[in-house]
Every structure is written in structure tokens, then in C-alpha cells.
N, CA, C and O of each residue as an XYZ file, in Angstrom:
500
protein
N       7.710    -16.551      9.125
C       6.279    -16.841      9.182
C       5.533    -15.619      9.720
O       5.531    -15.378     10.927
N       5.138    -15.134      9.164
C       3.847    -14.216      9.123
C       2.808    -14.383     10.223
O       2.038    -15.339     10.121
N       2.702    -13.589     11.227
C       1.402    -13.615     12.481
C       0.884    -12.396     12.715
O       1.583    -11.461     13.105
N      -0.412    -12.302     12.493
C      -1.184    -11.177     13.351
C      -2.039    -11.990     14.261
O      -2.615    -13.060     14.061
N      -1.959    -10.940     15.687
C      -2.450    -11.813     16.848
C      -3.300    -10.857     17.222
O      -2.830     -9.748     17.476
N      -4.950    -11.119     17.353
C      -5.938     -9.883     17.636
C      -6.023    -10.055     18.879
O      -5.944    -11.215     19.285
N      -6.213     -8.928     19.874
C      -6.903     -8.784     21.386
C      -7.750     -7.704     21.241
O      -7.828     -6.889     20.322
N      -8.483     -7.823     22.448
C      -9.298     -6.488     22.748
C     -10.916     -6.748     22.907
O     -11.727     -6.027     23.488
N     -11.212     -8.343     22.027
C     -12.487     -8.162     21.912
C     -13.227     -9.193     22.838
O     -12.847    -10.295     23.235
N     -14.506     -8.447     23.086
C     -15.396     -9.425     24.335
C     -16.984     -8.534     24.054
O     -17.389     -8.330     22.910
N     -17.386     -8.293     24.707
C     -18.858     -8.191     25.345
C     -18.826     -6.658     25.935
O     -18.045     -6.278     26.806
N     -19.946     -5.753     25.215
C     -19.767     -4.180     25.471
C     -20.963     -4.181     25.200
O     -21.354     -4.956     24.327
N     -22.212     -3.009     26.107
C     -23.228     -2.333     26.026
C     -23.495     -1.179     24.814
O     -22.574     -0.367     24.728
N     -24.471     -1.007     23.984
C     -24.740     -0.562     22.993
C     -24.459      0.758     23.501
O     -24.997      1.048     24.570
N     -23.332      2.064     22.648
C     -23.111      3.089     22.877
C     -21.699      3.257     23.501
O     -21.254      4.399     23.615
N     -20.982      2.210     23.903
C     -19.716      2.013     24.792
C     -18.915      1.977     23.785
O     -19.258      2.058     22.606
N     -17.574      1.827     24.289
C     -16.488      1.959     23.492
C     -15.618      0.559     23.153
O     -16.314     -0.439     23.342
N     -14.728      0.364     22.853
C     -13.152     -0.888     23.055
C     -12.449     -0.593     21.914
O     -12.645      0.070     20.895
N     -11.593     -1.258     22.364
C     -10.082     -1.190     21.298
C      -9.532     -2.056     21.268
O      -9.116     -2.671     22.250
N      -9.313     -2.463     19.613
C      -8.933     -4.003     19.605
C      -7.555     -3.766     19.506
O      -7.212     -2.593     19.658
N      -6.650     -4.630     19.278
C      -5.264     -4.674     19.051
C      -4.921     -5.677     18.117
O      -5.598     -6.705     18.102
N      -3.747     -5.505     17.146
C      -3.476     -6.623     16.464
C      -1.566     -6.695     16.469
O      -0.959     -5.871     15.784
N      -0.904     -7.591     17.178
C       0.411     -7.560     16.895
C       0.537     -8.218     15.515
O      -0.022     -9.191     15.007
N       1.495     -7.324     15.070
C       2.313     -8.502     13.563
C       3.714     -8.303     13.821
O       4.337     -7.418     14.407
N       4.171     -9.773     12.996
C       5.114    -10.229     13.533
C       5.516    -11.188     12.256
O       4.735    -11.909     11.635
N       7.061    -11.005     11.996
C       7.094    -12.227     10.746
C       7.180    -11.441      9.471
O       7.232    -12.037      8.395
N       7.200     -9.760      9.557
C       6.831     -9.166      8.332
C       7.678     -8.002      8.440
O       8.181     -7.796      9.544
N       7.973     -7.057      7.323
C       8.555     -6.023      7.785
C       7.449     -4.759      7.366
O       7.064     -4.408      6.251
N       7.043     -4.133      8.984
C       5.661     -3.771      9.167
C       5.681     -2.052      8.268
O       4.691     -1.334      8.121
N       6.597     -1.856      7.956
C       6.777     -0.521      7.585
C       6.139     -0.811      6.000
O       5.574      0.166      5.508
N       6.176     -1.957      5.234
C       5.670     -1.959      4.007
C       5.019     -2.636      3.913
O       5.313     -3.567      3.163
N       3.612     -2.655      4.634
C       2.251     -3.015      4.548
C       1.457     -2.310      5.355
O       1.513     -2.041      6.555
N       0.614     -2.024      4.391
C      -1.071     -1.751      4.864
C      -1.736     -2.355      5.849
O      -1.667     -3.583      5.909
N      -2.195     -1.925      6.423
C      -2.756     -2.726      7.820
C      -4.652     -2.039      7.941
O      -5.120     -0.919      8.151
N      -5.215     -3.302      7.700
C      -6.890     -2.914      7.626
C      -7.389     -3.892      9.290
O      -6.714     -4.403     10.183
N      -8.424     -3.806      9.116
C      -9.532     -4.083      9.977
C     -10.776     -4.667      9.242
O     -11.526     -3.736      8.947
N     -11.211     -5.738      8.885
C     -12.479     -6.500      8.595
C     -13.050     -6.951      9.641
O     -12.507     -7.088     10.738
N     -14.357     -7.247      9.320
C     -15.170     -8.078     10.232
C     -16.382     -8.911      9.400
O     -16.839     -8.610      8.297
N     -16.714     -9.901     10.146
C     -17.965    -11.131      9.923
C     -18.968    -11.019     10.375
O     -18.701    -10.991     11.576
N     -20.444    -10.889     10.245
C     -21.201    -10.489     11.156
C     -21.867    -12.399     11.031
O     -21.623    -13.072     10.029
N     -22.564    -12.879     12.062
C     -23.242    -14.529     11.575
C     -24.199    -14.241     10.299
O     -25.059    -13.373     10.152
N     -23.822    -15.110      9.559
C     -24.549    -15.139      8.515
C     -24.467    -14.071      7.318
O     -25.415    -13.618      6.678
N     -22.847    -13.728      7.148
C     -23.258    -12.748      6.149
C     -21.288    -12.487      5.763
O     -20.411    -12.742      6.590
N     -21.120    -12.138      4.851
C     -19.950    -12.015      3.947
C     -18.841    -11.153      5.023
O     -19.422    -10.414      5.818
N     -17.434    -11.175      5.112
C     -16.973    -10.572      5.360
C     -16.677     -8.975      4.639
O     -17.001     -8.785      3.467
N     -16.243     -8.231      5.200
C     -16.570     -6.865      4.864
C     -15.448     -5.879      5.601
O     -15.166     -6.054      6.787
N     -14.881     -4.915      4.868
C     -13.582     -3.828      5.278
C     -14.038     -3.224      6.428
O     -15.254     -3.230      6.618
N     -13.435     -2.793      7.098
C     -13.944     -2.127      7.971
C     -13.126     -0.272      7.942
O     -13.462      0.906      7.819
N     -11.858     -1.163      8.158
C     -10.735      0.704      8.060
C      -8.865     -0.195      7.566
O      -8.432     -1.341      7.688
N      -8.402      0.855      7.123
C      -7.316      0.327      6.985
C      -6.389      1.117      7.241
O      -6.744      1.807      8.197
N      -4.675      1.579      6.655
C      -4.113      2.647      7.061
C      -3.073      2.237      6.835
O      -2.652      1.180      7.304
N      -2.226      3.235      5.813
C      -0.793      3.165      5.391
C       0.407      3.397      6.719
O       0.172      3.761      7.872
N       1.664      3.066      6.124
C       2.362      3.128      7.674
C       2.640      4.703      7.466
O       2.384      5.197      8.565
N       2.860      5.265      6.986
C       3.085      6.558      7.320
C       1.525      7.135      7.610
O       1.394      8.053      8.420
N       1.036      6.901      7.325
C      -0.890      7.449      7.621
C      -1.315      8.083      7.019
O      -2.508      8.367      7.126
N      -0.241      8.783      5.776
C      -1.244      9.722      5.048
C      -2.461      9.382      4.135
O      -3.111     10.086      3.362
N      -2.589      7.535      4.620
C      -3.917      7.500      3.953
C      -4.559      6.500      4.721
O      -3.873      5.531      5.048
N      -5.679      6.545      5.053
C      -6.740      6.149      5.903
C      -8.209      5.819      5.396
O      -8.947      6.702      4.958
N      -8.578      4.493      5.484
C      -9.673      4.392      4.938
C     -10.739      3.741      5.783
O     -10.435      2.836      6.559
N     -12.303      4.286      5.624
C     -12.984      3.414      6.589
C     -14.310      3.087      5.789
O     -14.666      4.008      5.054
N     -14.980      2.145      5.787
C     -15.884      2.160      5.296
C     -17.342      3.149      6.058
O     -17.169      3.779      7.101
N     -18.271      3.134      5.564
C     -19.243      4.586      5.548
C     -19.886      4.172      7.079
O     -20.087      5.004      7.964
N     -20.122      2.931      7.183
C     -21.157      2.403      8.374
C     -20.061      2.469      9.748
O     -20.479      2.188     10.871
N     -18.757      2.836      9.530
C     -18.244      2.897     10.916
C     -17.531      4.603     10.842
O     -17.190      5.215     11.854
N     -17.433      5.074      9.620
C     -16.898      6.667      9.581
C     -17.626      7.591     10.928
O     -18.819      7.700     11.213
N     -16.509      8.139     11.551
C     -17.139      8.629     12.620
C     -17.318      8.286     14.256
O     -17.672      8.971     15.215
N     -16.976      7.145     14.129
C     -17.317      6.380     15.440
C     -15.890      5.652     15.382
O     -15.234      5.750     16.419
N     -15.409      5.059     14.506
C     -14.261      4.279     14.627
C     -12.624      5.039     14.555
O     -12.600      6.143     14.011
N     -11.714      4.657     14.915
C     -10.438      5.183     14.631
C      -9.181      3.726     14.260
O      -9.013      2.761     15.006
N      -8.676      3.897     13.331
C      -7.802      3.237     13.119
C      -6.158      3.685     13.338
O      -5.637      4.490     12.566
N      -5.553      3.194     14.251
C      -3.919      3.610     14.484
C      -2.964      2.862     14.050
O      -3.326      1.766     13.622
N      -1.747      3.118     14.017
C      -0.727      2.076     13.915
C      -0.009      3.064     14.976
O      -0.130      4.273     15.175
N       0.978      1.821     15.719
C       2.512      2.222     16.738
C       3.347      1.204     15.539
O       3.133      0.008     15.344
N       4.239      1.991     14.905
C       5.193      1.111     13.943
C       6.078      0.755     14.829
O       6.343     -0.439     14.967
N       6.724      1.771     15.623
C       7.899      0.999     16.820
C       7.345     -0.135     17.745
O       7.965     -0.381     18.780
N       6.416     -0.715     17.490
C       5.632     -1.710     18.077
C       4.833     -2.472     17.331
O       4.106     -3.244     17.956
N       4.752     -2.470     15.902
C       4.375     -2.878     15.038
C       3.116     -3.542     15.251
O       2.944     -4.706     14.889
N       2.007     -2.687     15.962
C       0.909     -3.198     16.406
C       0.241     -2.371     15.432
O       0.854     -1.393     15.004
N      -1.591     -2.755     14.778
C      -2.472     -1.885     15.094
C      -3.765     -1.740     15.727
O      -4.331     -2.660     16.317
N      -4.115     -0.840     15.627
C      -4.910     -0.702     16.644
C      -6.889     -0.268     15.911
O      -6.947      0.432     14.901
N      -8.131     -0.733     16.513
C      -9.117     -0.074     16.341
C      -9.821      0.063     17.493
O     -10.207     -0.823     18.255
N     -10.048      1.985     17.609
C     -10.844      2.222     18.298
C     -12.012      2.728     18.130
O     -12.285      3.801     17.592
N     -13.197      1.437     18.904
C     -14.343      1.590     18.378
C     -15.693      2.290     19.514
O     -16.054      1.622     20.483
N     -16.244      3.508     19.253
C     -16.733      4.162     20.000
C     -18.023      4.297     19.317
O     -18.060      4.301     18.086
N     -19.296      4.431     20.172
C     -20.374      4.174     20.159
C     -21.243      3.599     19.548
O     -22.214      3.923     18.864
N     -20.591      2.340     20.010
C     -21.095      0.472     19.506
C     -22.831      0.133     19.543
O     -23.768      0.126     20.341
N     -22.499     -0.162     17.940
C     -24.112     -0.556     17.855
C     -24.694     -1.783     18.020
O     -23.701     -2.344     17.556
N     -25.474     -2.756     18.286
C     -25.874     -3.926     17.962
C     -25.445     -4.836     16.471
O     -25.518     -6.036     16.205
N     -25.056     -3.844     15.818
C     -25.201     -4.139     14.398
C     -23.694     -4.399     14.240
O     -23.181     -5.294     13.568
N     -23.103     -3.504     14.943
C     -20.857     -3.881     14.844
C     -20.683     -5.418     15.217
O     -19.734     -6.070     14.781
N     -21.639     -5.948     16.035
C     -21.552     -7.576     16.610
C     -21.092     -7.985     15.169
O     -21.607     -7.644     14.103
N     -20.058     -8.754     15.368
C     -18.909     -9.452     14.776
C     -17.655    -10.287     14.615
O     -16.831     -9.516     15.107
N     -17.135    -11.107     14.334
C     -15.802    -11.515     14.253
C     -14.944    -10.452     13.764
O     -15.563    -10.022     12.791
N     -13.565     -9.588     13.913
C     -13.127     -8.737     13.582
C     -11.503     -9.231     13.296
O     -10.723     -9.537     14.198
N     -11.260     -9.235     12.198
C      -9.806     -9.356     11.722
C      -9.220     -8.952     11.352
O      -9.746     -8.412     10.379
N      -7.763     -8.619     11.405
C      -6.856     -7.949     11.553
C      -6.246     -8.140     10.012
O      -6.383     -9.353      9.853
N      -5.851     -7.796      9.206
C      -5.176     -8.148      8.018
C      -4.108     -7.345      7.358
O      -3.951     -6.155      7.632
N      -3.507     -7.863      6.651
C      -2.064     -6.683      5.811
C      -2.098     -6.743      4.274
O      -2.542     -7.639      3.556
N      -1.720     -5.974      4.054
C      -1.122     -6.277      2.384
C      -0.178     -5.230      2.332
O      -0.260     -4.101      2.815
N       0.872     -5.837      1.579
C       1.932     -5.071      0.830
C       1.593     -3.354     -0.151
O       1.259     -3.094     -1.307
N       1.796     -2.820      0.646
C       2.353     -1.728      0.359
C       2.506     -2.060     -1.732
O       2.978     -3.049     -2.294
N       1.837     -0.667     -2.417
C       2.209     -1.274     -4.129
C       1.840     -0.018     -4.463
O       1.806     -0.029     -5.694
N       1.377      1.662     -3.863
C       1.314      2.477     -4.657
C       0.146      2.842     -4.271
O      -0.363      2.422     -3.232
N      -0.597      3.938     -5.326
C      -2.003      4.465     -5.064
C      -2.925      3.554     -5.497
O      -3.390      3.845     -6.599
N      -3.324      2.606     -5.034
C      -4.470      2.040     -4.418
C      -5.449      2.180     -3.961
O      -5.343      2.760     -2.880
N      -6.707      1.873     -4.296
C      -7.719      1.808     -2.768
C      -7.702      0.614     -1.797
O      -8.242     -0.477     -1.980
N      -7.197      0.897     -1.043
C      -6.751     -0.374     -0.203
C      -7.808     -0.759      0.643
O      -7.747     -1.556      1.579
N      -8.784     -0.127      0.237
C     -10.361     -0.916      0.930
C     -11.166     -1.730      0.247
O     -12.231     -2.154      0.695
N     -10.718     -1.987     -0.844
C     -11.041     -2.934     -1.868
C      -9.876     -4.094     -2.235
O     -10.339     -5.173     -2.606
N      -9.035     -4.027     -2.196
C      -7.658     -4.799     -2.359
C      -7.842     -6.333     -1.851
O      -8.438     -6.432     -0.778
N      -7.377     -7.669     -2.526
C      -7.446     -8.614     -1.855
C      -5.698     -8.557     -0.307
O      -4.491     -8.408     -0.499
N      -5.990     -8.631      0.170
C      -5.214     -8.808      1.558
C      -4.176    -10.127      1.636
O      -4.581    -11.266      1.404
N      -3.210     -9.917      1.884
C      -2.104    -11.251      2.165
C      -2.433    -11.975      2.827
O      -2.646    -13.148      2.520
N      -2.629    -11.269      4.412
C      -2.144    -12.198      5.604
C      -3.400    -11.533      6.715
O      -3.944    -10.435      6.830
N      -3.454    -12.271      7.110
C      -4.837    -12.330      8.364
C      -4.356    -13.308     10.118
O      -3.504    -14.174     10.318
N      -5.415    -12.606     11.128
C      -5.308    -12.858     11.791
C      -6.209    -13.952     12.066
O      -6.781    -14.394     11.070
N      -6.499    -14.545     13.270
C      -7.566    -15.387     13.474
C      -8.850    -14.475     13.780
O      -9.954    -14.923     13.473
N      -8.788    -13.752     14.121
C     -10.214    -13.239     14.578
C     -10.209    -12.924     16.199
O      -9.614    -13.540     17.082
N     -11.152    -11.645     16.316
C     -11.972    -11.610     17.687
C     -12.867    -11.311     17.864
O     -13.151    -10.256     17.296
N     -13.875    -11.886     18.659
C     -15.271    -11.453     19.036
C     -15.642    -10.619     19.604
O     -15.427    -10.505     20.811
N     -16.612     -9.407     18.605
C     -17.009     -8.074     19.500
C     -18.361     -8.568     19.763
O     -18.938     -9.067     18.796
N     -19.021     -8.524     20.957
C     -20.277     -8.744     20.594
C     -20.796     -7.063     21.355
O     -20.180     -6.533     22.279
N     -21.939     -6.525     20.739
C     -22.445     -5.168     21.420
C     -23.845     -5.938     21.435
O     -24.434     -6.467     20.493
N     -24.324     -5.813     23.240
C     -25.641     -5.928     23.481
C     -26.531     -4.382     23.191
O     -26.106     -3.280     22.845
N     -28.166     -4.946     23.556
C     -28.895     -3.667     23.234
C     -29.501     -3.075     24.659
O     -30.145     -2.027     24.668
């Protein structure tokens, strides 16, 4: 059985930083893609960054390029987003998701396997 378990997220001042975490578990983490989505209230979910296990490919969408970092620890089969100078607008549910590994892809468009439950970033102003 398949689990990603998100931490990291709570309540941060506009311009501050955090880092979410996502364990997976249930999968064999070396052949899947590992992204980052989020929900904002009232509005479609949306990619955020993703990242092959070896890393030579990395994707983020345009509204967080720059400010965000996406990691993986494979010997820990966690990943990770670090999100630095948080806008009002990042306020979101943020989920953790995978898909199988299949080749050259854009894996920021791809439908996704497996998901986490979610965590709440909220950035005040």
C-alpha cells in the first residue's frame, strides 16, 4: 500500500520561508517522479515542482521559479519543498504526489498515481 505523508505546513509571515516534507512509503522510490501541487480555496488544483530521482530533471511551474526548491533524500525516500519568500497568494493546501517513472516526459503536466493528504500553508500579509 502506497503512502505519502506531508509535514511542514502551518502559518508563516509574507516574505518568510518553510519546508514541507513528504515521506513515501509502499513504493519503490527510485522509479517515480515525485512533484509538489497545491489548492488555493476556490480554485483548481495546480503543479507546483516536481523531480526525477536522479535530478537531472526538475520542474517548477513559472509563479514559484525562483523562490521555491524541490529535493529528494532517496536513502530516506522523502521529498522535500523549500519555500522561500512566501506570498499571500502561495496560501494553499499542498500535496505531495508520484508517478512512475516512463521516459522523456513533461512531468508537470502528467496525470499522477498516488497522492498525499495534504498540508496547510497559510502566508499572512
Amino acid at each position: 500500500q502506497v503512502q505519502l505523508v506531508e509535514s511542514g505546513g502551518g502559518l508563516v509571515q509574507a516574505g518568510g520561508s518553510q519546508r514541507l516534507s513528504c515521506a513515501a512509503s509502499g513504493l519503490t522510490f527510485s522509479s517515480y517522479v515525485m512533484g509538489w501541487f497545491r489548492q488555493a480555496p476556490g480554485k483548481e488544483r495546480e503543479f507546483v515542482a516536481a523531480k526525477t530521482w536522479s535530478g537531472a530533471r526538475t520542474y517548477y511551474a513559472d509563479s514559484v521559479k525562483g523562490r521555491f526548491a524541490i529535493s529528494r533524500d532517496n536513502a530516506k525516500n522523502t521529498v522535500y519543498l523549500q519555500m522561500n519568500s512566501l506570498k499571500p497568494e502561495d496560501t494553499a493546501v499542498y500535496y505531495c504526489a508520484a508517478v512512475r517513472y516512463g521516459g522523456n516526459y513533461d512531468y508537470s503536466k502528467l496525470r499522477y498515481d498516488y497522492w498525499g493528504q495534504g498540508t496547510q500553508v497559510t502566508v499572512s500579509s
